[in-house]
Each structure stands twice: as C-alpha cells, then as structure tokens.
MARFIVEX-554817 format. One line per field, with one value per residue (C-alpha): x, y, z. Coordinates in Angstrom, 2 decimals, m for minus. Example, Ala and Ser with C-alpha at 12.3 -4.5 7.8 and 13.67 -1.06 7.14 Angstrom:
2
x	c(12.30/13.67)
y	c(m4.50/m1.06)
z	c(7.80/7.14)
% end
This chain:
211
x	c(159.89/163.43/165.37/166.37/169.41/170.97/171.82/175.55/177.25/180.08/183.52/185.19/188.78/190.28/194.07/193.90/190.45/187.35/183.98/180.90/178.57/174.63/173.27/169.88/168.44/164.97/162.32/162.38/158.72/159.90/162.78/160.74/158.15/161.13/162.76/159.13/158.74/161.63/162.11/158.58/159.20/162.45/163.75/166.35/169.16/171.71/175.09/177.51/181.24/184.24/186.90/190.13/188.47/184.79/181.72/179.71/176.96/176.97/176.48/173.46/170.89/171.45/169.73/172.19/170.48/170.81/170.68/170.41/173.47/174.97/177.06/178.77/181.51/183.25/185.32/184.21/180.44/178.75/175.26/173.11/171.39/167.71/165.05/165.24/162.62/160.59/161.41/165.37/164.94/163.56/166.15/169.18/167.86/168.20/171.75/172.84/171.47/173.44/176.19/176.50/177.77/175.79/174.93/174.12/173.83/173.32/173.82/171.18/172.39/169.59/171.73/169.23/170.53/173.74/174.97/174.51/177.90/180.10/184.25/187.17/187.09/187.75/185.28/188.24/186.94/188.43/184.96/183.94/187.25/189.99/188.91/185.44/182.67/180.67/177.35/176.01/172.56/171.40/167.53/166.72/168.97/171.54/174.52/178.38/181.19/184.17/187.57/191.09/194.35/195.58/199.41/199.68/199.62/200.15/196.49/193.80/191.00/187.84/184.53/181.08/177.55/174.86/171.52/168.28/167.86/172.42/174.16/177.63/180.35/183.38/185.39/189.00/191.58/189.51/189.40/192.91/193.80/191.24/189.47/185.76/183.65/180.15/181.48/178.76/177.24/176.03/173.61/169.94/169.62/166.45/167.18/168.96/169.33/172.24/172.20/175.25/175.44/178.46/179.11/180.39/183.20/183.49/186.20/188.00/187.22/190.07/187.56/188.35/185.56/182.49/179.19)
y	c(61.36/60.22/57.24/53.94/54.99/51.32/53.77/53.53/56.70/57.13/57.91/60.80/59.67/62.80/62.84/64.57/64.60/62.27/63.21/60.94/61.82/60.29/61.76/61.21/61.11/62.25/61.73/64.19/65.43/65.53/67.38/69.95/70.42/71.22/73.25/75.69/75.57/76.81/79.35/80.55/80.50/80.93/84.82/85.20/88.01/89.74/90.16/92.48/91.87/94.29/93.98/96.35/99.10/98.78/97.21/94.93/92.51/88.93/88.15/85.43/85.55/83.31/81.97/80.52/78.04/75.70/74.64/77.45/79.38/79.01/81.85/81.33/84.15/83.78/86.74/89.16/88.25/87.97/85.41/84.15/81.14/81.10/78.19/74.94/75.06/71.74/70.73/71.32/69.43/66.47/67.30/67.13/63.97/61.97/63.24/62.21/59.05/58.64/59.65/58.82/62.22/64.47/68.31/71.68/74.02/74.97/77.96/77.73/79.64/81.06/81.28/83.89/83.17/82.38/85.81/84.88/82.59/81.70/82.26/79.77/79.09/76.41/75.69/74.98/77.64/76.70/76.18/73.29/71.26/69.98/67.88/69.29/66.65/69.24/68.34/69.68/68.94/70.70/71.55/73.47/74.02/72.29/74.17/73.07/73.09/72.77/71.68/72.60/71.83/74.26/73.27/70.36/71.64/68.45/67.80/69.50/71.04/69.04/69.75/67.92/69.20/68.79/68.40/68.54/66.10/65.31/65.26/65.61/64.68/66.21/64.86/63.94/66.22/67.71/71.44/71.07/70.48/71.74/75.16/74.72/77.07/78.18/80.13/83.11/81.06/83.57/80.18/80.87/78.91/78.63/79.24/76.68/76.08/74.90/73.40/73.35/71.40/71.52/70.70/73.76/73.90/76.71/78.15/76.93/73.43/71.55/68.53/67.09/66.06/65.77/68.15)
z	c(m23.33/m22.90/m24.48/m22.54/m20.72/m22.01/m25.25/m26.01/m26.72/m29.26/m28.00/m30.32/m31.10/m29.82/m28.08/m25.08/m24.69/m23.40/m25.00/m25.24/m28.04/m27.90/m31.23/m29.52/m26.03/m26.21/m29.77/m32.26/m30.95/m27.26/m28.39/m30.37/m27.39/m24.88/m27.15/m27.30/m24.16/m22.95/m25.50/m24.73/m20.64/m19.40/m18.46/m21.10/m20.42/m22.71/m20.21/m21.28/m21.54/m21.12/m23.77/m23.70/m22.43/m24.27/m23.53/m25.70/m25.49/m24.99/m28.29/m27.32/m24.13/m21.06/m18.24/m15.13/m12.90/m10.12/m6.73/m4.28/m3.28/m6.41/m8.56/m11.25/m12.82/m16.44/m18.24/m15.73/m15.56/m12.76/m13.16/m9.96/m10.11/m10.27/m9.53/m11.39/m14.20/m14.40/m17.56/m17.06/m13.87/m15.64/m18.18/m15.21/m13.95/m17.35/m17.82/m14.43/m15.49/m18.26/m17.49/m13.42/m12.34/m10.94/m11.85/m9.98/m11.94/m15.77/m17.83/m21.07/m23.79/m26.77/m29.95/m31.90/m35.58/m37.19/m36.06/m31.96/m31.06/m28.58/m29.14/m28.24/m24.55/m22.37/m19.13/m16.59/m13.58/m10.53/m8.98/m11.63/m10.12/m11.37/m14.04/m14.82/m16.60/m18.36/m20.18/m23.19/m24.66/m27.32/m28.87/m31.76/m35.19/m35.72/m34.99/m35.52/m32.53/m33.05/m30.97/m31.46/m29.12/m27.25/m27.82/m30.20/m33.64/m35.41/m34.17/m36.20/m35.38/m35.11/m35.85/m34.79/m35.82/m32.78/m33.80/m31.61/m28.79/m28.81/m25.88/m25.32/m22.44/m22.08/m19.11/m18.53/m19.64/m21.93/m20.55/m19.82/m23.41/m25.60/m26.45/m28.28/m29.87/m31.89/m34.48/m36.31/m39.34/m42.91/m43.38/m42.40/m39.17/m36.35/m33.01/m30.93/m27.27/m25.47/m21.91/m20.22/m17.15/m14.43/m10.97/m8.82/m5.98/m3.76/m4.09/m1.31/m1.87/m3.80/m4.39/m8.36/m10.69/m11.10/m18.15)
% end
C-alpha cells in the first residue's frame, strides 16, 4: 500500500520554518481506497465555535482520535478522542516511520467543497510542547495551503498545493513563526481529507517536541 520509506522528502526553503514535503507516500489507487473508506466510515461531527458573542459552525466536520485518555481543546472546543480506526492506525504507523517521531492522536478534518475551510492559525497548544512536529497527510482533491509570517513582512506569503497521498512536516520553529491556512475556493472541488497528526503533553508536563 505504502511507498519505501527510503523516499526523500523535499525541504521547503522557508526562513523560520522546517517543513518536509513527500508529494507521495502511498499509490494513487491506495490513496483513493483510503480516502472512500474513511469518508464512508468514520463518525463525522460539525463543532460549533463562539465568535464575539455568536455561534457558528465549524465550517468542515471532524473526527479527534487517539490513544486513550486523550482531549484535545482549540478556540474554545472541546473534542474527546475516540478509538483508533484501522486504516488511520496503519496510516500512523507509516508516518512515524518516516518521519521517526511518534504520534497520539489525530484530528481528521472532511473539507465538503470549496466552501468548507480552515482560517489562519497556528498549532502551538501548550499540550503539543514546545516545539510541536505536526503531520499532515492529505487524500482526496487537491486543495491549496498556504503560509505567511507572523512578524516578518519582507517575507511573503507562501503557498503549496497538496494533492492525494502528500504528506507534510512541520517541525522546528515553525508554529512559533508561521500561521497556515485552507482558504474557501469558488472552483468546483471533491471532497478532501486532512489527517493531522500531533503528540500531546498534559498540561503540566513541560516535555519539548515531538506532525
């Protein structure tokens, strides 16, 4: 199903920043299979958010997972981890692989259409550590991400499109620099799933790194 882990990633020249890019870790067939079934069998939830006062949706449906014991809070959400599925664990297990950290836990985003995104944001919770690794493997449309400092203006923004089967690392001082994004799309686009792996500290636990 997978490719040989020997694969060599590219390094994006980014200041500030670490991020591995493999435009391809599992075949285009393998990728398409995953992709149905968990689309077809995970329990997808819309979260709401509160925003000055109102409440909205999350504008795409998630599914948190992990280890046991494991909660996970972002902009005033609250998600509890529920069982590994067997195709994420197999998923987990090829990452770690690759890129010799380990995971435990994941939150797996649906992105509907073009309309379904995710705003500028950084993944620096206290409970991912100091300088979180976060992994990011993607199945379905192609969808564009994009980067932009969070104090150096002289740098631009950057922008990367990840297609089906693409991972990306982002370790270092990456979440310390940089905000990223999925920005709403007017193109006709298929669904696309997002797994986004971390390692979580309690909260009392100081411990640095681990995507």
């Amino acid at each position: 199903m997978f490719l040989p882990i020997n694969v060599k990633p590219e390094l994006l020249e980014l200041e500030d920043a670490e991020i591995l890019l493999w435009p391809q870790i599992v075949s285009e067939f393998d990728a398409d299979q995953l992709y149905h079934d968990l689309y077809a069998s995970l329990p997808w939830q819309q979260d709401t958010i509160s925003l000055y006062g109102k409440t909205h949706n999350v504008p795409r449906l998630q599914v948190w997972m992990g280890d046991p014991g494991r909660h996970y809070q972002y902009s005033g959400i609250h998600l509890k981890s529920t069982p590994w599925h067997s195709a994420v664990q197999q998923i987990r297990r090829h990452i770690e692989k690759l890129s010799h950290h380990r995971f435990n836990s994941v939150l797996i985003n649906l992105y509907r259409d073009g309309q379904d995104s995710n705003g500028w944001h950084s993944d620096d919770e206290t409970e991912l550590g100091e300088h979180p690794v976060i992994a990011s493997f993607s199945l379905g449309a192609t969808r564009r991400f994009r980067l932009r400092h969070k104090r150096r203006k002289d740098l631009r923004p950057y922008s990367i499109d990840l297609s089906s089967g693409s991972l990306m690392i982002m370790a270092g001082n990456t979440q310390h620099c940089w905000h990223h994004c999925l920005t709403k799309t007017t193109r006709a686009v298929q669904p696309r799933i997002n797994l986004t792996s971390t390692l979580e500290f309690p909260k009392h636990n100081s411990s640095t790194t681990i995507e």
